[in-house]
Each structure stands twice: as structure tokens, then as C-alpha cells.
C-alpha positions in Angstrom: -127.9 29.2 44.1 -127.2 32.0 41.5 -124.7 34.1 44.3 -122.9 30.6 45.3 -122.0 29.8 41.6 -120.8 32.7 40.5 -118.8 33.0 44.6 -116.9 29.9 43.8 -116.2 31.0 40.1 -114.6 34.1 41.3 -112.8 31.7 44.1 -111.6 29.8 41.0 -110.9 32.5 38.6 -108.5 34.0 41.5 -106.1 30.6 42.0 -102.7 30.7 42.3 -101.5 29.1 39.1 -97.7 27.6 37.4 -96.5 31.0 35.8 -98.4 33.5 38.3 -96.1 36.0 40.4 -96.1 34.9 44.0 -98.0 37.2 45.9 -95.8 39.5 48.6 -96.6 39.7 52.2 -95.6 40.8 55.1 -95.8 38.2 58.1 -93.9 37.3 62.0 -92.1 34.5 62.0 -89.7 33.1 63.8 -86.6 35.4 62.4 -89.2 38.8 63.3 -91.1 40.4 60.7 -90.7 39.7 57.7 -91.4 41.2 54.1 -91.5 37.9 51.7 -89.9 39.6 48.5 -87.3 41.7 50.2 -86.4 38.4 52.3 -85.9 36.1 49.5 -84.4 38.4 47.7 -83.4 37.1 44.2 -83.0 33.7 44.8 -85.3 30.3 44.7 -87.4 29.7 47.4 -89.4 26.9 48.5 -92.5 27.6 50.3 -94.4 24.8 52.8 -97.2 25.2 54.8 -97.9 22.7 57.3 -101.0 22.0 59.6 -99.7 22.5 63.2 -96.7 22.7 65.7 -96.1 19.9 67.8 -97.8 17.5 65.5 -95.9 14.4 64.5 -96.1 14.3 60.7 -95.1 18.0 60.4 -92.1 17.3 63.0 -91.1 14.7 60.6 -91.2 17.2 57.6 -89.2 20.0 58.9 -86.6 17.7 60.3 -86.2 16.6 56.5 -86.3 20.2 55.9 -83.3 21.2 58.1 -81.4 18.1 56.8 -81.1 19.5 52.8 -80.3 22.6 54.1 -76.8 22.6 52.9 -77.5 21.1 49.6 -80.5 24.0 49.1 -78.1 26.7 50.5 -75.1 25.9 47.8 -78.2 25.4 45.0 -79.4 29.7 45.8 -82.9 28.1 47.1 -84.0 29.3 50.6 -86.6 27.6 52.6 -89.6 29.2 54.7 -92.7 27.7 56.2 -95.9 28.8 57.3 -99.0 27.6 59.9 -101.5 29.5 62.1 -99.3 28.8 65.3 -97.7 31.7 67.1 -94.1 32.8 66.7 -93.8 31.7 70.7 -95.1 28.0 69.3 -93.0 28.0 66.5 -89.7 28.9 68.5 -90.8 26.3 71.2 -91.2 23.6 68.7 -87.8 24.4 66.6 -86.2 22.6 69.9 -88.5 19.0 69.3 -87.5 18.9 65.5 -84.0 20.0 66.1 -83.9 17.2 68.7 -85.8 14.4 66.5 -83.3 15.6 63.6 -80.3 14.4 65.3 -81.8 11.3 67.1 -83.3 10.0 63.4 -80.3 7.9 61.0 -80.5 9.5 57.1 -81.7 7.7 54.4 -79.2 6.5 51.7 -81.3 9.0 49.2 -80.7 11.5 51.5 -77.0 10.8 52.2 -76.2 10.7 48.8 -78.0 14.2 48.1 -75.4 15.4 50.8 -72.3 13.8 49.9 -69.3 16.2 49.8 -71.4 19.0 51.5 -71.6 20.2 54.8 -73.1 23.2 57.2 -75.4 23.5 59.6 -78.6 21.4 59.6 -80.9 23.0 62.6 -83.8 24.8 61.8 -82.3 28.2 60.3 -85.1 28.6 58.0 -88.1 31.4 59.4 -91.7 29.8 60.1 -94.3 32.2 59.5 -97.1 33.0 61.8 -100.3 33.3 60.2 -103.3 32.9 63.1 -105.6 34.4 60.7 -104.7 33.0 57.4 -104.2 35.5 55.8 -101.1 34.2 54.0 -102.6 30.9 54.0 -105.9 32.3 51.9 -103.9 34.5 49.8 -101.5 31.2 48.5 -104.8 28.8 48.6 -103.0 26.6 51.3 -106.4 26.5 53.6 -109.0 24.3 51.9 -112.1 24.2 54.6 -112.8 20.2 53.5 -109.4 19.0 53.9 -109.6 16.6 56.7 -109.1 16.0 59.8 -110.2 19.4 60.3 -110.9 19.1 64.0 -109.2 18.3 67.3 -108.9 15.2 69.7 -111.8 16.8 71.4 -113.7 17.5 68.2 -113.6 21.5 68.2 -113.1 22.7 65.0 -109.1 23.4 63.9 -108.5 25.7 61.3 -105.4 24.3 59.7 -103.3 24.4 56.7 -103.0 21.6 54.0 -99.3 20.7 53.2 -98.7 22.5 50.1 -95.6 23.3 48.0 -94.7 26.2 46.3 -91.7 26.4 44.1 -90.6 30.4 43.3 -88.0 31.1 40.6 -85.8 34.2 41.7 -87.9 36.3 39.5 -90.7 35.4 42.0 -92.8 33.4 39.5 -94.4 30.2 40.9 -92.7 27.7 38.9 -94.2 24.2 40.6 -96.9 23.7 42.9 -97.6 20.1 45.2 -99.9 20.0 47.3 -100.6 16.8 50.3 -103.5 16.0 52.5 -103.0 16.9 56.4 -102.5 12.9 57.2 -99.7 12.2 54.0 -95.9 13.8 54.7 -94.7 15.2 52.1 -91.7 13.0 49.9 -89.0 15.6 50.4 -86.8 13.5 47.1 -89.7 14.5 45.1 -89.6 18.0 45.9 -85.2 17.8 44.9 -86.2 16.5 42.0 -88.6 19.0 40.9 -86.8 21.9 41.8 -83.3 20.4 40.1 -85.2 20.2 37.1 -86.6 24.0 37.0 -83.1 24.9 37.9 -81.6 23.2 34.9 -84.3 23.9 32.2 -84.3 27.6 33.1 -80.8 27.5 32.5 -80.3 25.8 29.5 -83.5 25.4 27.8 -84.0 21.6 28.7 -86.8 19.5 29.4 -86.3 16.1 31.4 -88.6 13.0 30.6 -90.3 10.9 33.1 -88.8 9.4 36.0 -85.8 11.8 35.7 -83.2 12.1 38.1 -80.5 14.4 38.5 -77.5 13.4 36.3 -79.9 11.9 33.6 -80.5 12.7 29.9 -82.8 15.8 29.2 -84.8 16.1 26.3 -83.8 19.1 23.6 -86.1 22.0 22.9 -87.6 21.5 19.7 -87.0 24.8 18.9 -83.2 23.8 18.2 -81.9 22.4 14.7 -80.3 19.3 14.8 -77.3 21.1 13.8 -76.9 23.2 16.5 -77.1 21.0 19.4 -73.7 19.4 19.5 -72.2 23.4 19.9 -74.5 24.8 22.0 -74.8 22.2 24.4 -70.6 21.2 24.5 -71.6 17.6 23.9 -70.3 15.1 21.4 -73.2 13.4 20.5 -77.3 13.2 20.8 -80.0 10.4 20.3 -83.2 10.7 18.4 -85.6 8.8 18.5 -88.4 10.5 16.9 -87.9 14.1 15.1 -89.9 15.8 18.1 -87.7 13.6 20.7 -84.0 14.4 21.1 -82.2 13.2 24.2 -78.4 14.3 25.5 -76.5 14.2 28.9 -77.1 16.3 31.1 -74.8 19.2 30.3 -72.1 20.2 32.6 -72.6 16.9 34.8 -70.0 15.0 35.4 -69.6 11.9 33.1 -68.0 8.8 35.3 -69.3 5.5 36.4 -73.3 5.3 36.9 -72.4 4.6 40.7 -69.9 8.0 40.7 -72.7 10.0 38.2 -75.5 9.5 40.9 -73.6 10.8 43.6 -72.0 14.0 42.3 -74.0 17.5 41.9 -72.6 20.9 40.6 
């Protein structure tokens, strides 16, 4: 009883955490061997794991995936996945979701992400190979409990949950999400989250709940009253308690609601 404690002590002393470097490995995938820190080089990188090839919930998510590619690719955020398929697997099923992808209509949400951009939306994003889970282990993306952890024929199936890992180009985890094996991940959610590290790393912002891109941010408290109108370019701020100090979004373009909602720099 003693040993187990203090085992799943260490096991939780040893988590991934917000604000911990992302580990480096070194991995196959689908683009050939491949060393995580020299490949993402010094940009943003969003890292999902998903249970299995060829199941229909994960075909689902990398279709989404390929879709914001040209939005992620003009924002300096690259995308790489990971499961305990092989690279053969993975390269097999890059055809289905490639196929699904075009054969499925957009969402508005997702048309209006992509409005004025364009470039190529198959798979061009590397999907790791980790059959030992290694990788998987190393980021806590394999939790023994998750279910269903089994196959149609009841064997045991030693899978990945869906988990999200959002690195800053310093290689910090910045934002961590993690889904059940049966619940597809809201790919919005994951825009949204990583828009809002991008723009309060940049200008020292925080953004309030329910915030979406183009919408007031909240001041650092750290910033006299004084000060904000020149450091942020903006002509005027709200308070509404001392600790709670609200202006647009900096740099976004200031039109119609309709027109605000569907531009991004």
C-alpha cells in the first residue's frame, strides 16, 4: 500500500503542467524521422494525439485539422499528431481523411475563420508513430482507465486519449485540453485558445470569458491608467472596477460587428 502511494505520487509530481518545457523527442511519422524541437523550429505548435487510424471520430478530427491549415500556417502555428499506429497505417489513412475532407460542406464558423485565405487543405501535417508510447507516456496522453480501452472483440487496445497541447515558440506548454476517446474534440475552441495566447504574449492582454477573436481584452493591472491610451494606440478604455479595464482589441480592425467578426490579422 506504502510502494503504491508514494508510485502514483511520483506519477503526479512528474505531470506535464501550463508553463513546463515540452519535452523533445525523436519519433517516425509520416514525413520520416523526426526530431520535435528541430522540426517546429521556433514557431507555435499544436500537438494532438488521437486513439486510432481508421476510426471514425479521429477521421472527423483530422479532416478539421487539414481544413485550418491555411489560417494556422499564416498565424506561425504548425500542427503534428500522434497515435500507436504505424507510419504504413498512418500514410494509408491520410487517403480516407483527405477524401472525407473534400466530400463534408464547412461550417459557417469555419468559413468565416477562412475567409480571404487560401492554400492547400490535405493532410500536410506529420503523424507520429508511437507503437510503444513512448511519446504518448512522456506527454501523459495514455491514461490506462480511459475508456473504451478495448476492441470490437474485447482484446485489450492500448490507445491514446485525445489530448491537446498548445507550445509557444519558446517550447513552453502554454494550454493543455484534454477529451475522452468517444468526444471529438471542438476544433473553434482550440482557435480560440490559441488566438488568445498569441495576442496576450504579444501585448500583455488578458481576454474575459466567452472571448472571441476581435473582442475587448482586459488590461494588465500592472499598467497605470495613464498609460494605456499610448501604449495600446487606442483612444479610449472602460473601467469598470479599478482591477477591471477593458479596450479593443489592438490592431483589429474596427468596422461593422458583421465586418469585425470576419477579419483576422
Amino acid at each position: 500500500m506504502f510502494i503504491y502511494f508514494g508510485f502514483a505520487l511520483s506519477l503526479q509530481a512528474n505531470a506535464l503542467q501550463i508553463g513546463d518545457r515540452a519535452p523533445n523527442f525523436i519519433a517516425d511519422s509520416t514525413q520520416g524521422e523526426l526530431d520535435f524541437y528541430d522540426w517546429s523550429q521556433n514557431q507555435w505548435v499544436i500537438l494532438l494525439s488521437h486513439p486510432g487510424d481508421f476510426t471514425p471520430v479521429c477521421t472527423t478530427e483530422l479532416a478539421e485539422a487539414a481544413k485550418l491549415q491555411p489560417l494556422l500556417n499564416k498565424k506561425n502555428v504548425k500542427i503534428i499528431t500522434l497515435s500507436a499506429d504505424s507510419v504504413e497505417d498512418h500514410l494509408e489513412w491520410v487517403e480516407v481523411i483527405n477524401n472525407y475532407k473534400d466530400k463534408t460542406t464547412s461550417t459557417d464558423d469555419l468559413k468565416n475563420l477562412l475567409l480571404g485565405l487560401e492554400g492547400d487543405t490535405d493532410v500536410n501535417f506529420p503523424i507520429i508513430s508511437d507503437p510503444d508510447l513512448k511519446v504518448a507516456e512522456l506527454y501523459g496522453m495514455y491514461h490506462p482507465k480511459a475508456k473504451p480501452n478495448a476492441g470490437s472483440f474485447g482484446e485489450e487496445n492500448k490507445s491514446t486519449i485525445r489530448a491537446v497541447f498548445i507550445i509557444d515558440p519558446k517550447k513552453n506548454i502554454q494550454a493543455m485540453l484534454t477529451y475522452p476517446k468517444n468526444i471529438g474534440r471542438n476544433f473553434n475552441e482550440i482557435v480560440r485558445t490559441l488566438e488568445a495566447l498569441q495576442i496576450s504574449s504579444k501585448l500583455n492582454v488578458s481576454t474575459p470569458a466567452n472571448w472571441e477573436f476581435g473582442d475587448d481584452v482586459i488590461v494588465s493591472n500592472d499598467i497605470p491608467d495613464e498609460d494605456i491610451k499610448e501604449k495600446y494606440e487606442v483612444e479610449e478604455y472602460n473601467v469598470f472596477e479599478t482591477f477591471l479595464r477593458t479596450i479593443k482589441q489592438p490592431g483589429y480592425y474596427d468596422g461593422n460587428d458583421a465586418r469585425r467578426k470576419r477579419v483576422r490579422n
